[in-house]
C-alpha positions, 0 to 999 in steps of 0.5 A: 248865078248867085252862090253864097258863101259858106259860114266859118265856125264859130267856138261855141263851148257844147256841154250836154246836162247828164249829171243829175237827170233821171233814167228816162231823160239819160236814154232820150239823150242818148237817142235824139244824139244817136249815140247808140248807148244802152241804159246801162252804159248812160249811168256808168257815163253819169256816175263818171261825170258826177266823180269829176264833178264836171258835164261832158263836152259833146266832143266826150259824148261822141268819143264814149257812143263810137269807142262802145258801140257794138261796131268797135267794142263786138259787146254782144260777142264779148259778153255773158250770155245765158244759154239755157243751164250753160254761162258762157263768158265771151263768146268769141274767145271760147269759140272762134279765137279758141281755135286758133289759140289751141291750134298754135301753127307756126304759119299764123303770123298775126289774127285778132291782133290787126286790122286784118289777120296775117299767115306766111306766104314765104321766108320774106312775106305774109299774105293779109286777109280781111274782110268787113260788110257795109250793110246798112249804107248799101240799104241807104245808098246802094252804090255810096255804101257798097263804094265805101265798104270796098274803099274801107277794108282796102284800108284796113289792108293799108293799115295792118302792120306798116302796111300791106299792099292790096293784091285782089278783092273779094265780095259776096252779096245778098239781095231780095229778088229783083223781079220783087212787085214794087206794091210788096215794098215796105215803106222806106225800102229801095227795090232789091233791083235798084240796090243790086245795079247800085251795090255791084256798080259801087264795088266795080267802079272803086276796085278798078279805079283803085287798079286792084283784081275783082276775082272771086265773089258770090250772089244770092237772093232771097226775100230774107234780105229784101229789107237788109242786104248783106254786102260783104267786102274783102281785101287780101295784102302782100305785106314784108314779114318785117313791118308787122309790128307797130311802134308808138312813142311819147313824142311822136307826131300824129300825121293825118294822111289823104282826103279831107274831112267833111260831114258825110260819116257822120255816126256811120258806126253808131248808125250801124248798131242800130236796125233800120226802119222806114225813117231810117234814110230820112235820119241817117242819110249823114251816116253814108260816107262818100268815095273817092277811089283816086284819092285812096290810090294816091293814099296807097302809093304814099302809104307804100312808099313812105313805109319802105323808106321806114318813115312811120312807126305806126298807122291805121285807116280813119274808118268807124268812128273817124279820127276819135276811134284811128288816133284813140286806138293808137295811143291808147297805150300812152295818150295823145293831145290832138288840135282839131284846128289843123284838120284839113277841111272839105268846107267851113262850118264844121263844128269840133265833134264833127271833125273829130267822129266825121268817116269821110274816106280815104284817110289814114292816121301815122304816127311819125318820129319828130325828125322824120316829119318834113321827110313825109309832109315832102313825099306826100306832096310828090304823091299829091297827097295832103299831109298834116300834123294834127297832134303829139303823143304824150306819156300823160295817159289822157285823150286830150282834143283841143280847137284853137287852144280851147280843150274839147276834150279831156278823158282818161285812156283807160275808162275810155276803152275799158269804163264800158261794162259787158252786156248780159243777154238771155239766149234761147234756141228751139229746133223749128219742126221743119218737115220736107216738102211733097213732090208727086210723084208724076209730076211734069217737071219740065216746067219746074226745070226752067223756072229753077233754071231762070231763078237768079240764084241758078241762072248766071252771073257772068253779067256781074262778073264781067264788070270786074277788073280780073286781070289787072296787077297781071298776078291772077292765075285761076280766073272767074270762069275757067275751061276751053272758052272761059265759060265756066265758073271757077271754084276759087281765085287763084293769085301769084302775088310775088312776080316769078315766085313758085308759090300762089295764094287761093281765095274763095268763099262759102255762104249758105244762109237758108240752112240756118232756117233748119238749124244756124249750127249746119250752117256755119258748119257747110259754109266752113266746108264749102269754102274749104272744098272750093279751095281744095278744088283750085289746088289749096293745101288744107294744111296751110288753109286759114279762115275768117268768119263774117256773122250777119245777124238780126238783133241780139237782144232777141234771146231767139236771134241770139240763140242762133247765134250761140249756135252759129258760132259753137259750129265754127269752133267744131269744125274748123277744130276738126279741119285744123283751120285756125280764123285769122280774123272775122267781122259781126255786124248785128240788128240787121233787121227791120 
């Protein structure tokens, strides 16, 4: 057998024509690159250009489409939005942050801050939670997408503060009805069944591999989520009270951590701000990330160790938006000159935008004193880790990217993260006439019983639950099924992440969608409540109770889906208000639709 040899790149400059150009040609551009750019946000970037006097490079186009889109920037929840006779400016931070902001309780360490939010465990740590969804992958690619959503928001723990360690996931699932007829499908669409054994089989294989408790969770079905499956992943941290804060000086070297870069991820965040259509697998297959759960265990003992032997000052994990977003976000404080040369490469070929927005897993981003780099590049390799200098911050200001002394890109911190302008959307909300159902009253109902009984909703989940690595870590107090022969399933998870410590930390979880059919208001309202009475259930404290919001939405440019959404989010401020339960940190992933 013949195998060819892979082609090296060669530098080709990219620059893409938007100065000059009329509207409708800015929005095809934005469409044929899958950029993800509104209108709007073309002609703020044509003006940009038209000042400088200059085109930009695809490696600029591709920095502006990642650092504004919906995924990173939450636009949507940070915008004006038209609610009737009322004007509500920033809908996250008059409703979900306004509540921890007016609570102020001394045992909130960080929320909203991090990638992940932080309470107190004792005297000596905190406890980190987050929790993220990989919705549009696991339709794709059921078993790569929901792999890599655990993979990521173990990350995400990874990079909070210095670093947390990951003491138990979480996840929560929904799917269409596996008993749906395959003539019901719409084209393009995977059967609810194939997603569900790939979805939980993604989660399983990595969080064992990983060596990291499965021990709470939640499925449902319904025919709402046969086109767009909800696959919720969450990690809880154990992080030292004295590594919460992050440092970046001029000077510092930027270190890239883990696996190498490859072309999977590519426009994953991009992708995720768009709504799924038949051709979607077809156009986007590129934008599901491949995992490697190894690799990110043999990242974690590093990321770990080096920490404690304070041998970085700031990291963060490569997830949306690849390096463009994880060193961008950094330094944006200061500025930073990047040499996507030295990036570690699964294959030749790569082309400099490529390397720069590219989602391969399993990396990390630190920022390292100059003196204390031979010390890290010397552990990661005792930890069989690559490790390598790929830039230098700086005190200029800019985002430099240079490929083999040539700059790629040359952009002003500010305007790359502040230049975006916040949308401004219509919302509308009705009360559907909603009226309860006629039920005879000498209706045999032994037979309805026992289909409700067989309903996947009701019937067990044991099957699922099994498959998870509960016990590992050897920390986990209140397993999935409790009582005289461990059948019966618990409330909530209960975990005693310091050895011999008197204190434990519950886990658990609320979700009921169908409600938002009647009114997204009580929705939220019961899952804020569902999710408070399971942890009361396990032995919780309310008063030390901490929660995280995860939006799930359909498009809000649909002023009715907004609407729901204003909602959705007044009934979070209103009850969590009440219970005195501040959010710590949350997560929006909208459009899903199809």
């Amino acid at each position: 057998m013949v195998f060819a040899r892979a082609r090296s790149y060669r530098f080709r400059p990219a620059v893409i024509r938007i100065t000059g150009v009329d509207d409708v040609r800015l929005a095809a551009i934005s469409r044929e690159r899958l950029l993800a750019l509104s209108l709007e946000e073309m002609q703020i970037l044509r003006r940009f250009y038209e000042e400088l006097g200059r085109e930009p490079t695809d490696v600029e186009l591709e920095t502006f489409a990642q650092t504004w889109s919906e995924h990173c920037q939450h636009k949507t929840f940070r915008g004006e939005i038209t609610f009737g006779a009322r004007q509500i400016n920033n809908l996250l931070k008059s409703t979900i942050m306004r509540v921890t902001e007016e609570l102020n309780l001394p045992w909130v360490l960080s929320a909203f801050h991090d990638n992940s939010g932080v309470i107190e465990f004792d005297e000596h740590y905190g406890i980190s939670f987050k929790v993220a969804t990989h919705n549009h992958p696991s339709a794709l690619e059921p078993y790569g997408g929901a792999a890599t959503g655990i993979g990521g928001v173990i990350r995400d723990c990874l990079g909070t503060g210095l670093g947390a360690k990951p003491v138990m996931n979480t996840d929560v699932f929904c799917f269409g009805y596996p008993g749906t007829p395959y003539e019901e499908l719409p084209p393009g669409v995977l059967h609810p069944r194939r997603v569900l054994k790939g979805v939980v089989s993604g989660v399983r294989d990595y969080g064992n591999r990983m060596g990291i408790p499965t021990a709470n969770g939640a499925v449902l079905f319904d025919d709402g989520f046969l086109t767009n499956p909800l696959v919720f992943c969450g990690t809880i941290g154990l992080i030292p009270r004295d590594c919460l804060r992050k440092e970046v000086r001029a000077g510092q070297a930027i270190v890239l951590l883990g696996g190498r870069t490859g072309r999977d991820g590519i426009h994953g965040v991009t992708f995720a701000s768009l709504e799924l259509d038949q051709d979607s697998a077809a156009f986007s297959s590129g934008a599901v990330q491949i995992g490697n759960p190894i690799e990110e265990k043999k990242l974690r003992d590093l990321v770990l160790t080096a920490r404690d032997r304070k041998l970085f000052s700031a990291i963060t994990d490569c997830g949306g938006g690849g390096l463009s977003s994880a060193v961008g976000e950094l330094a944006q404080g200061h500025g930073c000159e990047v040499w996507l040369e030295k990036v570690p490469l699964k294959y030749p070929g790569l082309t400099p935008a490529e390397i720069w927005v590219s989602e391969a897993q399993e990396r990390m981003v630190v920022f390292v004193e100059p003196g204390q780099v031979e010390s890290l590049l010397r552990l990661a390799k005792e930890h069989d880790v690559e490790a390598t200098v790929i830039g230098r911050v700086t005190d200029s200001g800019q985002l430099v990217v240079k490929y083999r002394e040539r700059v790629v890109a040359d952009l002003p911190m500010d305007f790359l993260h502040h230049g975006w302008r916040s949308v401004k959307r219509t919302a509308v909300w009705n009360r559907p006439d909603v009226s309860e159902q006629y039920v005879p009253e000498y209706q045999n109902l032994n037979e309805i019983t026992l289909k409700l009984l067989a309903s996947p909703n009701i019937a067990s989940k044991e099957w699922i639950t099994r498959q998870y690595d509960h016990e590992v870590q050897a920390g986990t107090i209140v397993k999935p099924f409790c009582g005289e022969h461990s059948t019966g399933p618990s409330d909530a998870a209960v975990i005693m992440p310091v050895r011999n410590s008197a204190r434990a930390c519950v886990i658990a979880c609320g979700i009921c969608p169908r409600y938002g059919m009647i009114d997204p208001y009580w929705m939220a309202a019961s899952a804020i409540d569902e999710a408070l009475r399971n942890c009361i259930a396990a032995g919780g404290d309310i008063e030390r109770t901490a929660i995280l919001d995860n939006f799930c939405w359909g498009s809000p440019e649909r002023p009715e889906q907004l609407g729901a959404l204003v909602r959705a989010a007044e009934a979070c401020y209103d009850i969590a208000r009440g219970f005195r339960v501040p959010f710590i940190s949350g997560k929006d992933s909208l459009y899903n639709e199809f």
